[in-house]
N, C-alpha and C positions, 0 to 999 in steps of 0.2 A: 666390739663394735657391732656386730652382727647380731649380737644377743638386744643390745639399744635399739638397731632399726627393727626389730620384731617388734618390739615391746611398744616400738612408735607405731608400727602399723595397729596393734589391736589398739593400742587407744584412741586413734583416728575411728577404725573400724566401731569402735563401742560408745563413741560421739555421732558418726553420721547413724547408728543405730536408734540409738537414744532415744529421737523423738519422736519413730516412727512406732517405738515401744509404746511409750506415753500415749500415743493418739491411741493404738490398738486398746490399752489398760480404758482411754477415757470412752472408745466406743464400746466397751464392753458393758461400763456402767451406768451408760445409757438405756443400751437395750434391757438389762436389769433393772432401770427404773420405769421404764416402759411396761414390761412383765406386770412389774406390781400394779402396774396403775389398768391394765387389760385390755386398754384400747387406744389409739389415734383415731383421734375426730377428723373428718375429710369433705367440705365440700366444694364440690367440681357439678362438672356438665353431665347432662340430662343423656339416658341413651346405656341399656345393660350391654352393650358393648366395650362402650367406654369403663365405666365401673367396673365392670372385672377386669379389664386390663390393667386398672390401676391398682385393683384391692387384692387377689388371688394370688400374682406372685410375691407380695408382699408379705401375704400372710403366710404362706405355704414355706418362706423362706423363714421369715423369725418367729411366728407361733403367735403373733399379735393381730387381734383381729381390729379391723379399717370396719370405723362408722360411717358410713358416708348416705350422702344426702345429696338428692340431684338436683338442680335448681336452674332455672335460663337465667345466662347473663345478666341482664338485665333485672333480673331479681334477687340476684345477691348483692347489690350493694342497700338495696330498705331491707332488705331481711337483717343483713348484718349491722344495720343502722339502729334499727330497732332494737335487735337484741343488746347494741350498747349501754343505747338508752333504756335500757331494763337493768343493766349492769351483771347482763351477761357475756361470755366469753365463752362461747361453745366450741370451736375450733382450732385444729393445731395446724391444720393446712387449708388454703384456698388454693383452687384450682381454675381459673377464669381465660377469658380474653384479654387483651389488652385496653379495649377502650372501657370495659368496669372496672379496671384497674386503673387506671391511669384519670378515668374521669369521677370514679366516685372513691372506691377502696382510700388510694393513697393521700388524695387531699382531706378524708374524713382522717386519718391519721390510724388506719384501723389495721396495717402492714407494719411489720418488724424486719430489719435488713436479715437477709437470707446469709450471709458471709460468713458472722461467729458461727453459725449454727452447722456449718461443715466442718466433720470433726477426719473424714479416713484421707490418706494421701489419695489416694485414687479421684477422690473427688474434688479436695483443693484444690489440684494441681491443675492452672488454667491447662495447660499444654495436653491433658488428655482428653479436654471438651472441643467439639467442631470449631474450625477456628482457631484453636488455639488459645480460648479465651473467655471464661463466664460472661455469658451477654444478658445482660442486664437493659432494661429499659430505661431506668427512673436512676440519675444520679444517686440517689439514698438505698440504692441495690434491695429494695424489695418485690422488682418484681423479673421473675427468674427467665428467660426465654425457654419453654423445653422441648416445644417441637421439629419434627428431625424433617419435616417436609410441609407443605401448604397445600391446602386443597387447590385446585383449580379454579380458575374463577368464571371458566366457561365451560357447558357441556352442551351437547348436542347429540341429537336421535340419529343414528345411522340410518335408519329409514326412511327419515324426510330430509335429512343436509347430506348433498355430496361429498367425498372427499374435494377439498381444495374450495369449494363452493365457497365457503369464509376465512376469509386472511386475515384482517381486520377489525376492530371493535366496529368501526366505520360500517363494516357492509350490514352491521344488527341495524340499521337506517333504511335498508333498502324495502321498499312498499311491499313484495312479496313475504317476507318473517311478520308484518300485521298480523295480532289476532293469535301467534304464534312462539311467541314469549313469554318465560316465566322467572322471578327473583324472586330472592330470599328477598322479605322487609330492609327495606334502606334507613326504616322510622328506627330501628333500636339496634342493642349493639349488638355484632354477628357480622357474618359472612357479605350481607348484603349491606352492610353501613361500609365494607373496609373497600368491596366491589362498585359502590356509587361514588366514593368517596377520590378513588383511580378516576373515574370518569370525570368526577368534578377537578382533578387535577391538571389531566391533558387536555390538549387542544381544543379550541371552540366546537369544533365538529363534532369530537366525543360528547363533550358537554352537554349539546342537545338530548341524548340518553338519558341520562341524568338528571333534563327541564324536565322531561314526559314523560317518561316512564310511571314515577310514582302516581299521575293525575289521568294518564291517561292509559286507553288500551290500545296497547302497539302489536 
């Protein structure tokens, strides 16, 4: 009886193994078909900060060198429209914001769901991503969320703003900040369309920000 429940355990044991064997086998022969081929194509955001955070430990870990290509937002969805329509296919990853993904990328049909394409347990498994759960934007899971914090959508000069001085989006209204303002473009995608974009959401009062700013000097 004791000899059977041994024999039960390693077979259990050699089942919950099994497919964590398989994935290791299939991400191996991945990265071997990676090797042969010498590179991953990459384009992402503008800024040799960013670029080597993304390319360096990449490479430094599996031996494959990242092509990458900087481009602004808003330039990668006619870059990649073009190269379609050339019936080119340059890239294995984009790297973007959400609103050229969501307003050009995915409706041109130029995104592949991210899903199959996770092959280590480490990585399916929603429970070890923030959350608890691949956050995904786009129903058709092509476009991946990976940022682990958001910039700020306000800054201010210690030199000229007190502390406490501004509480509110509201007091950016007050006659004294005239003249004393500055945004990112509200006109394209970025920082400053997701920043006007909050303001055109709330209250009438914010809103005014949002009439003027882009027409006028505040």
């Amino acid at each position: 009886m004791k000899r059977s429940f041994a024999h039960l355990q390693t077979m259990i044991w050699l089942l919950l193994m099994f497919p964590q064997v398989t994935l290791a086998q299939e991400w191996e022969k991945v990265l071997d078909l990676a090797k042969r081929e010498g590179k991953v194509a990459l384009i992402g955001p503008t800024g040799s900060d960013r670029r080597d955070a993304m390319v360096n430990p990449f490479q430094q870990k599996y031996g494959i060198t990242v092509e990458y290509f900087s481009e602004h937002g808003p330039g990668i969805g006619p870059r990649l429209s073009a190269e379609r329509g050339a019936g080119l296919y340059n890239w294995d990853l984009v790297i973007t914001g959400t609103t050229t993904a969501l307003n050009s990328l995915i409706p041109a049909g130029m995104l592949d769901p991210i899903e199959p394409t996770l092959i280590l347990p480490d990585v399916k498994d929603p429970k070890r991503w923030r959350g608890g759960e691949h956050e995904y934007i786009d129903p058709g899971r092509r476009l991946f969320v990976m940022s682990q914090s958001l910039f700020a959508t306000l800054f201010v000069d210690p030199n000229v703003v007190k502390p406490g001085e501004i509480k509110s989006y509201k007091d950016l209204l007050q006659p004294k900040w005239k003249g004393k303002l500055v945004a990112d473009d509200p006109t394209r995608a970025g920082p400053g369309l997701a920043t006007f974009t909050f303001f055109y959401l709330t209250p009438t009062s914010v809103r005014t920000i949002s009439a003027t700013w882009p027409n006028k000097n505040l």
